[in-house]
N, C-alpha and C positions, 0 to 999 in steps of 0.2 A: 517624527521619522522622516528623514531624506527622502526626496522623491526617488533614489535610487532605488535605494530597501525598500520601499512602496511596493514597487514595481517587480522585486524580488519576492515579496510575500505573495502578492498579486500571481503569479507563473508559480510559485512551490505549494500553492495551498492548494487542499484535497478538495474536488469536486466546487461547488458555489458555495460552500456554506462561508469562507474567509476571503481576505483579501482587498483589496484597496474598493470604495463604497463606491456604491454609484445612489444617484439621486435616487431618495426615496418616493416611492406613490402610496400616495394617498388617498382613502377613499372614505371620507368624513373620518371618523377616528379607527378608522382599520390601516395594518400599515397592506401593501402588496409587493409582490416580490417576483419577478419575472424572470429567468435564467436560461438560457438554450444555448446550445453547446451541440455544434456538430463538427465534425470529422473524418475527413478523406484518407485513407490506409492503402500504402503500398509496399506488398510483404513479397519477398523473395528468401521464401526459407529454405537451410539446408534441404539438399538433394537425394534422395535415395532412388529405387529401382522403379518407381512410379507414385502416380499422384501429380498434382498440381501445387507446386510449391512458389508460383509467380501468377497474385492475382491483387487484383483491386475492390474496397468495395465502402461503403459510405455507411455513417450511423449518425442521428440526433437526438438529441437528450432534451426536454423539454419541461423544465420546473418552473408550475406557477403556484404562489402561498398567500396566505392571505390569514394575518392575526393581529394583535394588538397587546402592549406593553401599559402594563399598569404599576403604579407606587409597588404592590403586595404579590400581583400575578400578571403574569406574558401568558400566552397562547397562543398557538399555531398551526395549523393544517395547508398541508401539501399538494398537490400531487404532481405525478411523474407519467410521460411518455415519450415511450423510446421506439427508435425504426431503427430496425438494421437493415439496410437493402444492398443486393447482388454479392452474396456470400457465395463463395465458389462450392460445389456439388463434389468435387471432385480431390479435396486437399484434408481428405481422412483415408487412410491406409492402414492396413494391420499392422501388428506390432511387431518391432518395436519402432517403426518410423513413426505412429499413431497420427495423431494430428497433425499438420503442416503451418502450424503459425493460429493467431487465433482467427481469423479466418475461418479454419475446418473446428476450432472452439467452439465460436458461435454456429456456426451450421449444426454440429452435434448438440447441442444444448436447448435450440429449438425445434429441436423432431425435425432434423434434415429439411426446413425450409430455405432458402435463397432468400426472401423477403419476410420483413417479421414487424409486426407493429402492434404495442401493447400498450394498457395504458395502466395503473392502479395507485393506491392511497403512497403516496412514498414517507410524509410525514402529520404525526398528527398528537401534539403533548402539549400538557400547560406545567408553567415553570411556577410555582410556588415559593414566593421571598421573605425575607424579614423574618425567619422564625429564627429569631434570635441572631447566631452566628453562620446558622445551616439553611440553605435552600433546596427544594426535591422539582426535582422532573418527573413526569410521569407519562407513560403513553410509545408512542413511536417517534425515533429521533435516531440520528447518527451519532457517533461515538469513535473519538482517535486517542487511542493510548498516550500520555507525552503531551497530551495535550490541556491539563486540567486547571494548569494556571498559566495565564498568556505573560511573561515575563514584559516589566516592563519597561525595560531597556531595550531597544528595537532591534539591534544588531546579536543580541541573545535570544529574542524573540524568533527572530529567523532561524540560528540555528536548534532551536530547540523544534521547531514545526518542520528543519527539513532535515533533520540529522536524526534527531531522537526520537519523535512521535514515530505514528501508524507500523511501528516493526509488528507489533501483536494481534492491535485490534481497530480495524478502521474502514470504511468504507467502499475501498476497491475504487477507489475514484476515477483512476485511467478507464474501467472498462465502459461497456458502451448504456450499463445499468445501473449499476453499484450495487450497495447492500445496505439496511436500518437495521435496527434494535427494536425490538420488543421488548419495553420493560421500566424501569424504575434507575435515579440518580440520586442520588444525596450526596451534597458538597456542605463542607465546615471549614470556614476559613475565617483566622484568626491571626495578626498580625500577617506574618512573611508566612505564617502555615496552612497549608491548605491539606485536609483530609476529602477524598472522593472515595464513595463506594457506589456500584453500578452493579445490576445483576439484570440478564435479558437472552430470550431469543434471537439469533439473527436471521433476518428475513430471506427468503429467496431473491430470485434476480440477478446482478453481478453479469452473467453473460447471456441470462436467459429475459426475453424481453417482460415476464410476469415478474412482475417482484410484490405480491401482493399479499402471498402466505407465510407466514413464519414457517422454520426448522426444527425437529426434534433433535434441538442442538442445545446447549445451558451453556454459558459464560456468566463468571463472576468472579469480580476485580475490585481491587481497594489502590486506590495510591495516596503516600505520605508526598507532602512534595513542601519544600522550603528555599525560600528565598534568599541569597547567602550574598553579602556584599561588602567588598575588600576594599582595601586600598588600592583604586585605581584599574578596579575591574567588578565583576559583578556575574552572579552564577545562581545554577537552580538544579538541587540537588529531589531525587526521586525514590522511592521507596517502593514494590510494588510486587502483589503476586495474584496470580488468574488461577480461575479453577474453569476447566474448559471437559463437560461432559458430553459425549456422542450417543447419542439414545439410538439410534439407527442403526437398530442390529442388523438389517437384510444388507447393509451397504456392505462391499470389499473395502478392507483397508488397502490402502498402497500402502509396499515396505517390500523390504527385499526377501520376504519368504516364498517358497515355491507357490504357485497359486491354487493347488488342493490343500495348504496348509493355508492361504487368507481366507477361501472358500468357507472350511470348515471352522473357520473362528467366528461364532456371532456374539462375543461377549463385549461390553462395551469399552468405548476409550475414557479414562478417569486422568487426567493430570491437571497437574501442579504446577505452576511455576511461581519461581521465586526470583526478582531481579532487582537493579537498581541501575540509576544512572545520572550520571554529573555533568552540566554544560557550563564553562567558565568562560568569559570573553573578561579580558585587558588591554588596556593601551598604554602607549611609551609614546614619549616628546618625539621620538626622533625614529624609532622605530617602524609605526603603524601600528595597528590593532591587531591581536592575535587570541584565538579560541583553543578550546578544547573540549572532544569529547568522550566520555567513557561509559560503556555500558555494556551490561552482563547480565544472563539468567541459568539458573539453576530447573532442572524441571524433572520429576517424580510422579509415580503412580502407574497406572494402569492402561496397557496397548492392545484389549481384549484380553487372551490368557498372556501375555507378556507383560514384563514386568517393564517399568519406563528409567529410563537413565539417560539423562541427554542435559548438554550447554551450549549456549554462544554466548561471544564476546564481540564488541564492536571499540577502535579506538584510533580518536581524526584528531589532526592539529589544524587548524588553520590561519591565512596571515593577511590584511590586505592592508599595503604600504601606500603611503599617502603618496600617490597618482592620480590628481585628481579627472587627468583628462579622458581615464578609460576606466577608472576605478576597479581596479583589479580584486578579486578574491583567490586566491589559491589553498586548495585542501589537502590532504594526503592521507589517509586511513587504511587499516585493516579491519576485516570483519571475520568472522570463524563461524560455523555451525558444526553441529557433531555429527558424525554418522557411525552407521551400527556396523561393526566390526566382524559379527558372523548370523548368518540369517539361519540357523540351524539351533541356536541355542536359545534360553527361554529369556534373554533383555532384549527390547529394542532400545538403538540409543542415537536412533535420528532424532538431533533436534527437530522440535514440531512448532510451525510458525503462525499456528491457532486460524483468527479469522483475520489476514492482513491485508495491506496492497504493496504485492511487492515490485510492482512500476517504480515505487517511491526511492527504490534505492537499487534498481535495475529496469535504465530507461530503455534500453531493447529488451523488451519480459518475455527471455526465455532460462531463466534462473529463477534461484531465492535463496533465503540461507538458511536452508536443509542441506544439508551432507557437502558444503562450499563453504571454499575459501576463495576471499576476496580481496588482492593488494589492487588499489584504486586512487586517483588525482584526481580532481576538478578544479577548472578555471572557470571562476567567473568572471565576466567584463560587463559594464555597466557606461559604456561611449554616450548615452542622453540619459535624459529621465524617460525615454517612453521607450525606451531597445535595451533589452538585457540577453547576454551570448552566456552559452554555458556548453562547457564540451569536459568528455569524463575520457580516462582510460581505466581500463580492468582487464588484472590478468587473474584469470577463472582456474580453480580445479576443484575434486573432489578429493575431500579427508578421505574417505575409504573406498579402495575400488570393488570394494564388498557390496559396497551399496548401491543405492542408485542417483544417479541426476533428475532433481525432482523441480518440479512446475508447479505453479497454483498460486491462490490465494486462501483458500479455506471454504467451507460446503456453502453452495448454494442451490441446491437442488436437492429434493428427497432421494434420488434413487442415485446420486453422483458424489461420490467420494470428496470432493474438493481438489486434492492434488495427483496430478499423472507422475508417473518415475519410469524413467528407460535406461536398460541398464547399461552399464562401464565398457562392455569388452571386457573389463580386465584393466584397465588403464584410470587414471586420475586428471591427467589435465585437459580442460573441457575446450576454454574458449579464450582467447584475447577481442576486445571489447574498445571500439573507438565512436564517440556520437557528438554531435556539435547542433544543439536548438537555438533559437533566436522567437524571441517573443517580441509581442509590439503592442503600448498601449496605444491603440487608434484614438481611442477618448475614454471619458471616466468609464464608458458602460462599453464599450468595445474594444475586443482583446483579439491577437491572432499569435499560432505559435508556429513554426516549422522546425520540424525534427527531423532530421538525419542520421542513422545507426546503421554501425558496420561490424558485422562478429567474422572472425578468423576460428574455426573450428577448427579443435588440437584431436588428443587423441579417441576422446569419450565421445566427439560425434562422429570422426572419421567409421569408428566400426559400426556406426546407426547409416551413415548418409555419405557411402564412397564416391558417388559423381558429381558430390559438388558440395564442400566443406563450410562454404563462406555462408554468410544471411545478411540481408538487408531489409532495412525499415525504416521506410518514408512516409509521413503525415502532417498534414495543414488542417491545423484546425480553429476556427472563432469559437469566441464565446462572446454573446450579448446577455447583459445584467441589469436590471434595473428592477 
C-alpha cells in the first residue's frame, strides 16, 4: 500500500480498531494496545425562537486492551472511558426545534449533566481458528457491515471500508462512545469466498457515557462476499440480509404517525432486509484508475401493527488520474432512501438504517438515509504521505414531504428510540452541504484531524429554524495509538 492510501485508511477507518499500525507493546507474550482519542466541537446549529445553538465543548475516548494471538486462538479484553465535559444546559428545546446539534444529544442522553465520565468493559471475545475452513468469535467485539473480507488490492480496499461498509451495522464511531456487540461470529472462507454469519445484542453507550449493558435489541446477518478479478481491474462482490428485532415494547417509535397512534403501538419492530453490493476499481495506461460502486437493499416485515415496505440504493463512480504531485481522487454518487408516502395508512415505508454510523457518509451529522436523497462529489488530495484534504458537496432533500427529516444512528439506550424525525412543513429540499478536513500523520502512533462544515438550510429547516437557516461544525481532534 502507498504511503498515501495508508494515510487514507488511517482517517476513513471506524473508531481504533483499523488503519495504519503503530508499534506494538508488549508485555512478555501479551500483546497491549493503547488508543485515546479526544475531541474539541464547535456547533453553531440552525436557529430557531430560543435555545442555544452556538456552544463548545470537549470529549475523550480512552481504549486500553490487553490479549494474545495464538496458532489455534487470539483473545482479548477491553476497556473503555469516556468524558464528555461542558455540554451546554440550554441547546434542548421543544419540539419541533428538539435538540440543537449533539451538543443537547449528549446533555439529554446523560440525565441533563454538563460533565459526564464513565468507564465499562468495551470489549472482551476469543477468536477460535483452524477449524477447518471456518473460524468463530465469541463474546463482546465490534462489527461493521462491508466489512468481512479486507480486499486485497489496497485501492479497493479503501473503497470498500469507506464507500460500502457501516451503511447497516457498525459502531458509531464519530460519536464520543460508540457501540459493541453482544454475541457470536462464524466466518468460512474458501478460496475468493467468504461466508460470515453474526447474531448479537448491541450494547448501550453511542452518546451515553455507560456503555456497559446490552439492548433488548436482536440483529442477525449473514454475508456472501467473493472476490471477482478482471482484466486489469479487480472487485468484491456482496450478498447479504439482516434480521433486526426491537423487543422494547415501552419505547415510541419515530415515524410519521400522529403521536396518540406511536403511543398506542407497543407491538414490536420485525424486519428484513435484503441487499447487495459491488465495488470494482481498474486501471488504464493513460487514463488513471477509476472505481465503482453499487449498492442496494430491499427491506420487509413488521413496524409494530404496520406492515414494512422500504429501499435504498447507493451508486459512486470514481477517478484518480495520474497526478502525482497532489494525487487527486475525485467521486460523484447518488444515494436514495425511501420514505413513507401517507402516515394514516397501515405500511410504513421509511427505509430503516438498523444500528449504523451515519457520520460515515454525512460528515456534518445532521442527516442519514431515511426518507433522503443525496447528489454528492468528493475530492480527495493527498500533497505528502502524512496530509490527506478531503472536501464533499451535497445537495439534500427529502423523498416524501409526508414524512419526516430523520437523525440517528440506531438504539442505544433502553428508554430512547434511537432515531429523532422533525417534520417537513410540507416542503422536500432540506439542505446543501459544503465541508473540507485535513488530517496529519504526526508519526506512526499520532494523528490529528480538522474539520470544517457548512450546511445552507432550504426549505425543511427554514419552517423548523426561521432566524437563522445556516449550521456550522468545527472540530480538532488527535488520536494517540500504540
Amino acid at each position: 500500500m502507498s504511503a498515501g492510501l495508508t494515510l487514507v485508511v488511517l482517517f476513513l477507518a471506524s473508531g481504533l480498531a483499523y488503519g495504519q499500525q503503530a508499534p506494538k507493546l508488549k508485555l512478555g507474550s501479551l500483546d497491549l494496545s493503547v488508543g485515546w482519542r479526544t475531541r474539541t466541537e464547535v456547533w453553531d446549529w440552525f436557529e430557531g425562537a430560543s435555545g442555544n445553538s452556538n456552544y463548545t465543548f470537549w470529549h475523550s475516548m480512552l481504549r486500553v486492551g490487553v490479549g494474545q494471538s495464538r496458532q489455534r486462538l487470539d483473545w482479548y479484553v477491553e476497556a473503555e472511558q469516556p468524558a464528555i465535559l461542558g455540554l451546554p444546559a440550554d441547546a434542548v428545546v421543544a419540539a419541533p426545534q428538539g435538540q440543537l446539534g449533539l451538543g443537547g444529544t449528549y446533555f439529554t442522553a446523560n440525565t441533563q449533566h454538563t460533565n459526564n465520565v464513565g468507564a465499562f468493559l468495551k470489549q472482551a471475545f476469543v477468536h477460535i481458528k483452524q477449524l477447518g475452513p471456518a473460524s468463530v468469535r465469541l463474546g463482546r467485539f465490534e462489527l461493521f457491515d462491508g466489512m468481512e473480507v479486507r480486499p486485497k488490492d489496497a485501492t479497493l480496499a479503501v473503497v470498500v471500508q469507506s464507500r460500502v461498509a457501516h451503511r447497516l451495522i457498525s459502531n458509531f464511531s464519530f460519536s464520543a462512545v460508540q457501540r459493541t456487540f453482544d454475541g457470536a461470529e462464524v466466518a468460512l472462507t474458501s478460496g475468493p469466498n467468504n461466508l460470515t454469519l453474526f447474531a448479537a445484542r448491541p450494547t448501550a453507550g453511542v452518546f451515553q457515557v455507560d456503555g456497559m449493558d446490552d439492548l433488548h435489541v436482536e440483529a442477525y446477518y449473514g454475508a456472501y462476499t467473493r472476490s471477482v478479478t478482471t482484466p486489469g481491474g479487480t472487485g468484491a462482490l456482496r450478498l447479504f440480509v439482516l434480521g433486526y428485532v426491537d423487543d422494547r415494547t415501552t419505547v415510541v417509535k419515530t415515524d410519521n404517525r400522529p403521536l396518540p397512534a406511536r403511543a398506542a403501538d407497543s407491538a414490536k419492530i420485525k424486519i428484513v432486509t435484503y441487499g447487495a453490493s459491488y465495488a470494482h476499481v481498474f486501471s488504464t495506461k493513460s487514463g488513471g484508475q477509476f472505481d465503482a460502486v453499487l449498492w442496494g437493499a430491499l427491506q420487509g416485515g413488521a413496524w409494530g401493527v404496520l406492515s414494512h415496505r422500504a429501499a435504498a440504493y447507493v451508486a459512486e463512480v470514481g477517478w484518480q488520474p495520474h497526478l502525482t504531485t497532489v494525487n487527486p481522487w475525485l467521486s460523484v454518487g447518488y444515494s436514495y432512501g425511501s420514505g413513507d408516502g401517507n402516515p394514516n395508512d397501515t405500511r410504513h415505508g421509511t427505509f430503516f438504517q438498523v444500528l449504523t454510523t451515519p457520520r460515515q457518509y454525512a460528515r456534518t451529522p445532521f442527516y442519514n438515509m431515511m426518507n433522503n436523497r443525496d447528489a454528492y462529489a468528493t475530492l480527495n488530495l493527498r500533497p505528502s504521505a502524512k496530509l490527506a484534504l478531503r472536501s464533499e458537496v451535497h445537495a439534500l432533500s427529502l423523498v416524501r414531504a409526508s414524512d419526516l427529516w430523520y437523525l440517528g444512528g440506531g438504539a442505544f439506550q433502553p428508554g430512547s428510540f434511537g432515531y429523532t424525525g422533525r417534520p417537513s412543513g410540507g416542503q422536500t429540499r432540506l439542505a446543501n452541504v459544503w465541508d473540507l478536513s485535513a488530517d496529519c500523520a504526526v508519526s506512526r502512533s499520532v494523528a490529528l484531524t480538522l474539520y470544517y462544515g457548512h450546511v445552507w438550510g432550504k426549505g425543511v429547516i427554514t419552517s423548523i429554524y426561521p432566524r437563522d437557516t445556516a449550521a456550522q461544525l468545527l472540530y480538532l481532534e488527535t488520536l494517540v495509538h500504540f
